[in-house]
C-alpha positions as CSV (number, residue, x, y, z in Angstrom):
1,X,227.9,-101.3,11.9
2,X,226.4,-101.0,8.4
3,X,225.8,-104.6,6.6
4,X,227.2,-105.3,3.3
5,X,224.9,-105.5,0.1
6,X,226.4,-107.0,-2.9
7,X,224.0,-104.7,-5.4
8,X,222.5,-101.2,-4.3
9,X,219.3,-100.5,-6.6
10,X,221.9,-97.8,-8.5
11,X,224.0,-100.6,-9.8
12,X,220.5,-102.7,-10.5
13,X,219.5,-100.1,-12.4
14,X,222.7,-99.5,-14.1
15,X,223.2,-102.8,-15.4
16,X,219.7,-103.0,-16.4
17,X,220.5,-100.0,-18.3
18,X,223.7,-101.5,-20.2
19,X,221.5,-104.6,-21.0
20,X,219.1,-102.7,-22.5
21,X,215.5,-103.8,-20.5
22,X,213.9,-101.9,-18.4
23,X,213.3,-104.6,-15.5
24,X,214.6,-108.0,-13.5
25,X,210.8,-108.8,-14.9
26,X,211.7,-108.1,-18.2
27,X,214.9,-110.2,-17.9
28,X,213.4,-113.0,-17.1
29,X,210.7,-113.0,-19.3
30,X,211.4,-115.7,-21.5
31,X,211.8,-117.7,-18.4
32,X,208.2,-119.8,-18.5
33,X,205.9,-118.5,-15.5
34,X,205.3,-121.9,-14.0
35,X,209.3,-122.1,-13.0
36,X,209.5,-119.2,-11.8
37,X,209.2,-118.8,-8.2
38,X,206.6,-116.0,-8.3
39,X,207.9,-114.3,-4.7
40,X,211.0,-113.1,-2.8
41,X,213.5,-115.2,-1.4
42,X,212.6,-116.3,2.1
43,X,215.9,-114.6,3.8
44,X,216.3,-113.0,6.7
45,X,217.3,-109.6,7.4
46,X,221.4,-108.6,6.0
47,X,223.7,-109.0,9.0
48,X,227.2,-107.1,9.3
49,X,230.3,-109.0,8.8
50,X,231.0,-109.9,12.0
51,X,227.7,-111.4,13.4
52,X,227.4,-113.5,10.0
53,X,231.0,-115.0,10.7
54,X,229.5,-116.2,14.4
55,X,226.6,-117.4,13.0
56,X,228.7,-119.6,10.5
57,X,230.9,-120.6,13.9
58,X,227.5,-121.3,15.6
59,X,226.4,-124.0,12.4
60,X,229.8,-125.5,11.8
61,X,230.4,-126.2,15.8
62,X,227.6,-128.6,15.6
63,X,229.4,-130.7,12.9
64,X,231.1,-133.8,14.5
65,X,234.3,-134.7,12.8
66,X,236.0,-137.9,12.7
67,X,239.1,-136.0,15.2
68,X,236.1,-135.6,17.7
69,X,234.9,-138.7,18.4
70,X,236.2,-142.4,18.2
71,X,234.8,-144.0,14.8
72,X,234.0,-147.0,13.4
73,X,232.0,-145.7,10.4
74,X,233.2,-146.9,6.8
75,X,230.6,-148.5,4.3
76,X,233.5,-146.9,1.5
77,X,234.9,-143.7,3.3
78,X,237.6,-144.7,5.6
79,X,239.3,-142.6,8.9
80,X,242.7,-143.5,7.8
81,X,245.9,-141.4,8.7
82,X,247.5,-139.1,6.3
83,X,251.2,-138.5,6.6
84,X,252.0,-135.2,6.4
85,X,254.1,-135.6,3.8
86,X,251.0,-135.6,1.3
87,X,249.5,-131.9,1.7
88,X,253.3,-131.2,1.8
89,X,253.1,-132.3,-2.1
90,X,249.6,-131.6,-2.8
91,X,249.9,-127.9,-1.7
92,X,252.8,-127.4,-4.1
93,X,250.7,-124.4,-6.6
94,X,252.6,-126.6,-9.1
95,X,249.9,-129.0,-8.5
96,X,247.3,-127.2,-6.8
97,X,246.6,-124.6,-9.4
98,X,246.5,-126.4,-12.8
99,X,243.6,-126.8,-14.6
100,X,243.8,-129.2,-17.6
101,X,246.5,-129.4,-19.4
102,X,245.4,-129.0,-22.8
103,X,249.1,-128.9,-24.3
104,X,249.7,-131.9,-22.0
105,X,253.3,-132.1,-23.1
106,X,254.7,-128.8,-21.8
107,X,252.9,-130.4,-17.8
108,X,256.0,-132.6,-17.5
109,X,255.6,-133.1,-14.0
110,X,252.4,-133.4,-13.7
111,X,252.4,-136.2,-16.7
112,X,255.0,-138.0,-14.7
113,X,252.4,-138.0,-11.5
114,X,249.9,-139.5,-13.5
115,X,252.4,-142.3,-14.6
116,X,253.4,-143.2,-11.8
117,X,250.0,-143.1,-10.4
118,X,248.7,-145.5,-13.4
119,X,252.0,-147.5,-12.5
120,X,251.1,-147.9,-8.8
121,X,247.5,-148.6,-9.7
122,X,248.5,-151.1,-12.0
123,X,250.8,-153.1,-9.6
124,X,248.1,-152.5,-7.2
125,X,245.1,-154.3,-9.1
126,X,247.5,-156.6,-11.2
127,X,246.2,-155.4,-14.5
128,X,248.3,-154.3,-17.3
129,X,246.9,-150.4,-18.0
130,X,245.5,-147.9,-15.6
131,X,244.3,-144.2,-16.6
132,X,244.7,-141.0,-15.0
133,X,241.8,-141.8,-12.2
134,X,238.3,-140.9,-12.5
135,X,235.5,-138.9,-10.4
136,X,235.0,-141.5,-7.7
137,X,234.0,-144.9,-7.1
138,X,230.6,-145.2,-8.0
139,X,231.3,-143.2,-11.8
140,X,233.9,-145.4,-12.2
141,X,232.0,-148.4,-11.7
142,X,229.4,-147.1,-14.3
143,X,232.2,-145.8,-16.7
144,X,233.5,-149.9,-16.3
145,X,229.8,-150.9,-17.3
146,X,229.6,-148.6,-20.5
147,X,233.4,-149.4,-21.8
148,X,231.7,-153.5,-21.4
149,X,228.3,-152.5,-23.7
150,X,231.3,-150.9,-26.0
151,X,233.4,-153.9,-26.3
152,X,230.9,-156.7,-26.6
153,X,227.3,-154.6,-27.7
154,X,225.8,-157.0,-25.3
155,X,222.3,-155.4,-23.3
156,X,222.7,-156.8,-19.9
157,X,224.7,-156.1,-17.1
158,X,224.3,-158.4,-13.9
159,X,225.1,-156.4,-10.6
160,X,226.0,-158.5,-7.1
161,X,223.5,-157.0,-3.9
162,X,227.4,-157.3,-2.4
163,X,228.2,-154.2,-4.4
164,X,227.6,-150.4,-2.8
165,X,224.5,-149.0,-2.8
166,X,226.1,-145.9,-4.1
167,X,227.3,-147.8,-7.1
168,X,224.6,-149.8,-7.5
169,X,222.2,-146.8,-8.0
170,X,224.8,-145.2,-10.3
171,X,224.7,-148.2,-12.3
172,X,220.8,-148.0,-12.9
173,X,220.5,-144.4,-13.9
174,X,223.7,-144.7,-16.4
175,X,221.8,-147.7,-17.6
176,X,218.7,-145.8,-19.2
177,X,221.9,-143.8,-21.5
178,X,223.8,-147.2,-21.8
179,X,220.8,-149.0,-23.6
180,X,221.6,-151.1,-20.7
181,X,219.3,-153.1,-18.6
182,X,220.5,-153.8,-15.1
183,X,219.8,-157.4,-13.3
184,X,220.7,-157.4,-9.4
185,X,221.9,-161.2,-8.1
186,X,221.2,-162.0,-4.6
187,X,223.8,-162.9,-1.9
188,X,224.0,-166.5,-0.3
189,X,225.3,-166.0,3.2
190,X,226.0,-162.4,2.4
191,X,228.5,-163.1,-0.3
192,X,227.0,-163.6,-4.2
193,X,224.6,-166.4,-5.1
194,X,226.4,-168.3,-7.5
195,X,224.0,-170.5,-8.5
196,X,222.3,-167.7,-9.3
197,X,224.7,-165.6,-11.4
198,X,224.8,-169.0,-13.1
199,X,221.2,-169.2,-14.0
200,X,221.1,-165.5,-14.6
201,X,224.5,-165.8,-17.6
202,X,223.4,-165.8,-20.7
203,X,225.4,-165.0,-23.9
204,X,223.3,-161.5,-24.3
205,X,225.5,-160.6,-20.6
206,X,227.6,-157.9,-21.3
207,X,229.6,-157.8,-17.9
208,X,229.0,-158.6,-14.2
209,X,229.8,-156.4,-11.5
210,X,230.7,-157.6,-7.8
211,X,232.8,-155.9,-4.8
212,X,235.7,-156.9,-3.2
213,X,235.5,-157.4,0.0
214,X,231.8,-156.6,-0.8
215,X,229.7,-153.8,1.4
216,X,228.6,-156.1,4.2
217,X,232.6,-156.7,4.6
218,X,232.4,-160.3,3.3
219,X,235.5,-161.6,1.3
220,X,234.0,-162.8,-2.1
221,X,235.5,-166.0,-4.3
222,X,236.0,-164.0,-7.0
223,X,238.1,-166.3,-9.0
224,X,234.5,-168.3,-8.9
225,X,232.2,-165.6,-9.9
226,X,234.9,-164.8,-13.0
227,X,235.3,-168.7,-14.3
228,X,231.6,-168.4,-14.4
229,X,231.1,-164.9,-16.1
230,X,233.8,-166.0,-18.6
231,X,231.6,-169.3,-20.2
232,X,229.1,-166.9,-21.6
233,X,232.1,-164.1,-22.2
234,X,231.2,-161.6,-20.2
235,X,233.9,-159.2,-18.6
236,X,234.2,-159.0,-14.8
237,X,234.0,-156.0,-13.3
238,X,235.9,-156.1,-9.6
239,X,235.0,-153.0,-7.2
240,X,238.1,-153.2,-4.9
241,X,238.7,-151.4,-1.7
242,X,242.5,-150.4,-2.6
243,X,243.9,-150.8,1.2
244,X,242.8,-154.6,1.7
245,X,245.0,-155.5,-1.6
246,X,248.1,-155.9,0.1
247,X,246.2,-158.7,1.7
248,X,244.0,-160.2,-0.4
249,X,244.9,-161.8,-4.1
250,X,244.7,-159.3,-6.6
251,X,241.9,-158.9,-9.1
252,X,244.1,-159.4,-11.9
253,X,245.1,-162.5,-10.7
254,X,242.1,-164.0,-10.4
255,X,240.6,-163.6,-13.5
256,X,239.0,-160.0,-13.6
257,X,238.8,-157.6,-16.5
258,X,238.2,-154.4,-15.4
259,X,239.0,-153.7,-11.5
260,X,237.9,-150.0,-10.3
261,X,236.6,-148.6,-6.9
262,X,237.1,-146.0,-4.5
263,X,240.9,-143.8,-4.0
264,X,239.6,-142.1,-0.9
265,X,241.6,-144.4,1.8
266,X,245.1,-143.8,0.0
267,X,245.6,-140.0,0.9
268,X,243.1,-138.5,0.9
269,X,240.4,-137.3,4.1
270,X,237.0,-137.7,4.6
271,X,236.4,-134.2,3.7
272,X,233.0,-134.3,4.6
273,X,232.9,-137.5,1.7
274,X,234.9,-135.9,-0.8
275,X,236.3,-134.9,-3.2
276,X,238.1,-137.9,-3.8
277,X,239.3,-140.2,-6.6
278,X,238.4,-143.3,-8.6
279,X,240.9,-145.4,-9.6
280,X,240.1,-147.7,-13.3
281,X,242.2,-150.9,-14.1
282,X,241.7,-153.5,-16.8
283,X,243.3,-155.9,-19.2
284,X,245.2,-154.6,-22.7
285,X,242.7,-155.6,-25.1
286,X,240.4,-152.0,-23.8
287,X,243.3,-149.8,-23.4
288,X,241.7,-147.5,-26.0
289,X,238.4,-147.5,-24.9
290,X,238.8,-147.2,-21.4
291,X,237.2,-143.5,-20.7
292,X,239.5,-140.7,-19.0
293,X,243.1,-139.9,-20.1
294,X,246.6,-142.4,-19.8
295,X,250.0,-140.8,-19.8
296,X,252.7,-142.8,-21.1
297,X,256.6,-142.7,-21.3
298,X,258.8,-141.6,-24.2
299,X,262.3,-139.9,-25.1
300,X,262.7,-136.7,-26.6
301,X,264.5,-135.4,-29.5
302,X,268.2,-135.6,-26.9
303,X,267.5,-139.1,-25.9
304,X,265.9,-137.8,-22.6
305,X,262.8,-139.3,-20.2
306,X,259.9,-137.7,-20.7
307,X,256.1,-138.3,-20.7
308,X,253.2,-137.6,-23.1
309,X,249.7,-137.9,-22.9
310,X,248.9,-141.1,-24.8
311,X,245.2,-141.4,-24.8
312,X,242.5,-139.1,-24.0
313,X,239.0,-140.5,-24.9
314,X,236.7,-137.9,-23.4
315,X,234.5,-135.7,-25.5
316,X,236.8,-132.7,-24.9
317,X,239.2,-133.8,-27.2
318,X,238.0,-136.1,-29.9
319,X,234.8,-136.1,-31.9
320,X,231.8,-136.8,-29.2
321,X,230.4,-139.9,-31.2
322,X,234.2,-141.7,-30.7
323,X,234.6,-140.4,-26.8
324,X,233.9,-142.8,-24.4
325,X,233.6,-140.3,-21.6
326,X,233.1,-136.7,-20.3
327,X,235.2,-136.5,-17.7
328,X,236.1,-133.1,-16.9
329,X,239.1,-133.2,-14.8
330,X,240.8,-137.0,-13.5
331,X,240.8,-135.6,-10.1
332,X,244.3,-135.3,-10.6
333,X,245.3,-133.4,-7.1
334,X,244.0,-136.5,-5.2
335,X,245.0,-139.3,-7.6
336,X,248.2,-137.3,-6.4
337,X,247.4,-137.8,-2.7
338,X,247.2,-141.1,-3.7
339,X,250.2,-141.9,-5.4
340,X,252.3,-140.0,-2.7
341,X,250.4,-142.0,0.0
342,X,251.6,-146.0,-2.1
343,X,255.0,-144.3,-2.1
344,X,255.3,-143.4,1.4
345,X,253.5,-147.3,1.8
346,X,255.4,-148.9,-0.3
347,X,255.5,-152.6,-1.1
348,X,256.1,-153.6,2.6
349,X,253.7,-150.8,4.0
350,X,251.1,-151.9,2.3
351,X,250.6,-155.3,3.5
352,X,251.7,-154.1,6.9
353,X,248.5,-152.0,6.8
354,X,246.6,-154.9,5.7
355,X,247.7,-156.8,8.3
356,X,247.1,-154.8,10.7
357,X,243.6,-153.6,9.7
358,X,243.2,-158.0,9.1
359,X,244.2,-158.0,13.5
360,X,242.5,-155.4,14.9
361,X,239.3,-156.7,12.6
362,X,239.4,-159.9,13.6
363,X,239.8,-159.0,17.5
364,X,237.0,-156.1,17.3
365,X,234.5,-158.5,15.5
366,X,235.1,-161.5,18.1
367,X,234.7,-159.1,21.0
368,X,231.6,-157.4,19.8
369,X,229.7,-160.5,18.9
370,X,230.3,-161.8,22.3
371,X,228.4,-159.0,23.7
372,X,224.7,-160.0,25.1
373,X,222.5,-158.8,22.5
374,X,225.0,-158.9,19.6
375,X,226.0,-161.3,17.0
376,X,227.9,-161.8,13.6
377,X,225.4,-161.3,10.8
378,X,227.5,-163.6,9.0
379,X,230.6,-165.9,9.4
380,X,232.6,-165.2,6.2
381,X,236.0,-164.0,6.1
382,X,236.7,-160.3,6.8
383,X,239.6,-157.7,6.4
384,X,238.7,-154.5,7.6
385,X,234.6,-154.3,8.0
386,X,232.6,-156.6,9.5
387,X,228.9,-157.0,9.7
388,X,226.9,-157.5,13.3
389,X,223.5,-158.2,14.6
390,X,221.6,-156.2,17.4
391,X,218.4,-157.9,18.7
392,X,217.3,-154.4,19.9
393,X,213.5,-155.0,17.7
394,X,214.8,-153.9,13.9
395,X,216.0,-150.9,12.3
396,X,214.4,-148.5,14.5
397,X,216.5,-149.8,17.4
398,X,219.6,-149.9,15.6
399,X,219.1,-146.0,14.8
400,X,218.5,-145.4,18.8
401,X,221.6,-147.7,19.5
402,X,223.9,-145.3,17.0
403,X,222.4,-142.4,18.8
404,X,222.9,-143.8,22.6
405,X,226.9,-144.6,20.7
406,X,226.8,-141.1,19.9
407,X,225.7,-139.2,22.8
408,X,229.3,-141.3,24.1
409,X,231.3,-139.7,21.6
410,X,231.7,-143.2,19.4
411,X,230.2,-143.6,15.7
412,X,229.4,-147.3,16.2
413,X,228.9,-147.3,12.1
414,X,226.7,-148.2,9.3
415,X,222.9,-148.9,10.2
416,X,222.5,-151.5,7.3
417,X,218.0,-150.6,7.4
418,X,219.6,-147.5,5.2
419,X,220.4,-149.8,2.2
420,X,218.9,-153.2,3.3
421,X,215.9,-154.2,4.2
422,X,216.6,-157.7,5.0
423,X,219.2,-156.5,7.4
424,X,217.2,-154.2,9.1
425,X,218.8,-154.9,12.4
426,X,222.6,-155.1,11.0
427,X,225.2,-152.6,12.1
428,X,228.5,-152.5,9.8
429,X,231.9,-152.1,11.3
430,X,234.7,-150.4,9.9
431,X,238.3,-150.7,11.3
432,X,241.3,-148.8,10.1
433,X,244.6,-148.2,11.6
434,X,243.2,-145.2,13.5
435,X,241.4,-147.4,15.7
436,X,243.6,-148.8,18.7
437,X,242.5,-152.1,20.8
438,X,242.2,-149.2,23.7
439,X,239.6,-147.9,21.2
440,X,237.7,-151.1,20.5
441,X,237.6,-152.3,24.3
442,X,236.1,-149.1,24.7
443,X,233.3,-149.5,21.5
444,X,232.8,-152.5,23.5
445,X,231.9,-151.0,26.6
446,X,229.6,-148.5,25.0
447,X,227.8,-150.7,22.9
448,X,226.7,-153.1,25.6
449,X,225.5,-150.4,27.5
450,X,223.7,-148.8,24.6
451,X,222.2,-152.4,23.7
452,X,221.7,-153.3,27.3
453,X,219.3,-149.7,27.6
454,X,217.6,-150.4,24.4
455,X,216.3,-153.8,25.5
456,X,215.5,-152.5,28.6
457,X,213.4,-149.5,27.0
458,X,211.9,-152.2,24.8
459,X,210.8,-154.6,27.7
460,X,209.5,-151.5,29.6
461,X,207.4,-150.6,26.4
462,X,205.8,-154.4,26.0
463,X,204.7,-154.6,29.8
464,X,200.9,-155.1,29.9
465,X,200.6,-152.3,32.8
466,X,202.9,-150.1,30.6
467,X,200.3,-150.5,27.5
468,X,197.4,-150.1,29.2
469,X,198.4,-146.9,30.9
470,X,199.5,-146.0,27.5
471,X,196.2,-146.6,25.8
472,X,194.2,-144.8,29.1
């Protein structure tokens, strides 16, 4: 069975031919030598059709998924459920085909989807305007930090440790374009120091930025950390996990000016961690620099509903020195998934969720950190994540515990060493309605046994007979 080869040297040559130069090393020529890879692609052989489909079988059957195993890992991407109902919309060509709509107004229906997504988003966070969504989490987190240098021209932006790595890293390469410098503030009992936010505030502070609940699962006082931001007048930036806000005050409400964070958890699957959403919140006063696009409710000519697009503040369609972003695309097809997930919610569903994910939480933290071996890595309150300690020697122990979790089919979660270095032997747990008490009595089981072994392998290690043979 003959292989398939995209170009046979007759079309080579052909093309060559049409663009007038005699070689692929003539092409290339005003390429620079030294980037040039200077030798043929390391490939193997061309296969037929049918052998390169099972090799592709053979590399994607070695992928675990979160439908094959039991698991508890979050640390901002979340195993929840998706009704049906949402591809059901989201497959619509409708609204899986579009591309921007650059005569917005004739994309009724899709106008209206982003209104009521800004309208759910809005209730959601308890601030007054929400845009179409963003990238993700992390973008939108530095898109919060650049619309607070806009507003106030201050050069600082204070970030809490609490906040995701992810973002965290974001904020510090947006910050070299910004004109930014970015100040990290330490956690007290893993929530943020605020004694030392204090001493850090001065009036050149453009914003702060802290996470709620924060990345170690920790429930911050985030009215607090705002009262203090706001003597010096710098805006509070809130990263919020979207799910825990049916429990937990909204960000609104206490103070915050611009509350962003992660869609993934409201309709949307882990898809191998994305594509997603990022959902952007804040106070009326930076409705029209907030970056992205807002669609807004009218009447036509007849008196009729309809929608227009009210604001759009990326590059594409004002001059670039005004825009206040380059966002591409607002993710629309999962903001989508999103606002079809808060629907199917609604106001009672959602702090049903919440108090569920608050239950099993509470149950799965207190029966892990009875286990011999394991404690809480700290005592603060908790919604759906939850820190833990393993005395297994450090983070090298924590990785073989995952592994020994793994070989059970269980993702025990986050090994903290990745992001922390002062919780090199912390594990963080994430719960979602997915995970059953059966499935928690049985993370239990595994994890005792995987920390039980690891001990074991460790006391074997330190024996004097055991070193010496070792070293002979």
């Amino acid at each position: 069975m003959a292989g398939y080869t995209s170009v046979t040297p007759e079309d080579l040559e052909h093309m060559l031919a049409v663009i007038g130069v005699g070689s692929i090393e003539e092409l290339f020529d005003g390429i620079p030598a030294g980037v040039r890879l200077g030798r043929p692609i390391d490939l193997p052989p061309g296969e037929h059709e049918q052998a390169v489909y099972a090799e592709l079988r053979r590399l994607a059957a070695r992928n675990v998924s979160a439908e094959d195993e039991i698991t508890f890992l979050g640390a901002g991407m979340y195993d929840h459920y998706v009704p049906s109902i949402v591809d059901m919309l989201m497959s619509r060509s409708e609204f899986l085909t579009p591309y921007t709509p650059y005569q917005p107004e004739v994309s009724q229906g899709g106008l209206q989807v982003m209104f009521e997504y800004q309208t759910a988003i809005s209730e959601l966070t308890g601030l007054p305007v929400s845009n179409a969504s963003v990238y993700e989490g992390p973008s939108a987190v530095g898109a919060a930090a650049y619309m607070a240098k806009l507003a106030n021209k201050r050069p600082r932006v204070l970030v809490s440790r609490g906040v995701h790595p992810h973002s965290r890293e974001t904020l510090d390469t947006l910050a070299v374009g910004y004109g930014t410098t970015m100040q990290e503030i330490g956690l007290d009992d893993c929530v943020t120091d605020l004694a030392a936010l204090r001493e850090a505030l001065s009036d050149d502070v453009s914003a702060i930025v802290i996470q709620q609940p924060n990345f170690l699962g920790a429930v911050e006082d985030v009215a607090a950390l705002a009262a203090v931001a706001h003597e010096h007048g710098a805006l509070v930036i809130c990263a919020a996990d979207p799910l825990t806000l049916g429990v937990l005050e909204a960000p609104g409400n206490q103070g915050v000016d611009v509350c962003v964070g992660e869609g993934q958890s409201l309709g949307n699957r882990l898809d191998y961690g994305g594509p997603s959403f990022g959902f952007f919140a804040a106070t009326e006063q930076h409705l029209r620099s907030m970056p992205g696009r807002i669609a807004g409710e009218t009447t036509d000519a007849d008196g009729r509903r309809g929608f227009v697009l009210t604001l759009q503040t990326r590059e594409q369609h004002i001059r670039r020195e005004k825009a206040t972003s380059n966002i591409c695309t607002s993710q629309a097809l999962n903001a989508l998934g999103g606002v079809v997930y808060l629907s199917w919610l609604g106001r009672r569903g959602i702090v049903d969720i919440g108090e569920l994910m608050l239950q099993r939480t509470h149950y799965a933290r207190e029966t892990l950190a009875a286990l011999d071996g394991v404690s809480k890595l700290h005592d603060r309150p908790v919604v759906r994540e939850f820190a833990l300690r393993l005395d297994v020697g450090g983070a090298a122990g924590v990785a073989r515990v995952v592994e020994r979790c793994a070989a059970a089919h269980i993702n025990p979660g986050f090994a903290l060493a990745r992001s922390y270095d002062e919780y090199a032997d912390g594990l963080l747990v994430a719960i979602t309605e997915q995970r059953t008490r059966a499935d928690i009595d049985r993370f239990a089981a595994v994890l005792a046994e995987a920390v039980a072994a690891e001990r074991e392998w460790e006391r074997e290690r330190e024996r004097p007979e055991a070193t010496a043979q070792a070293a002979a």
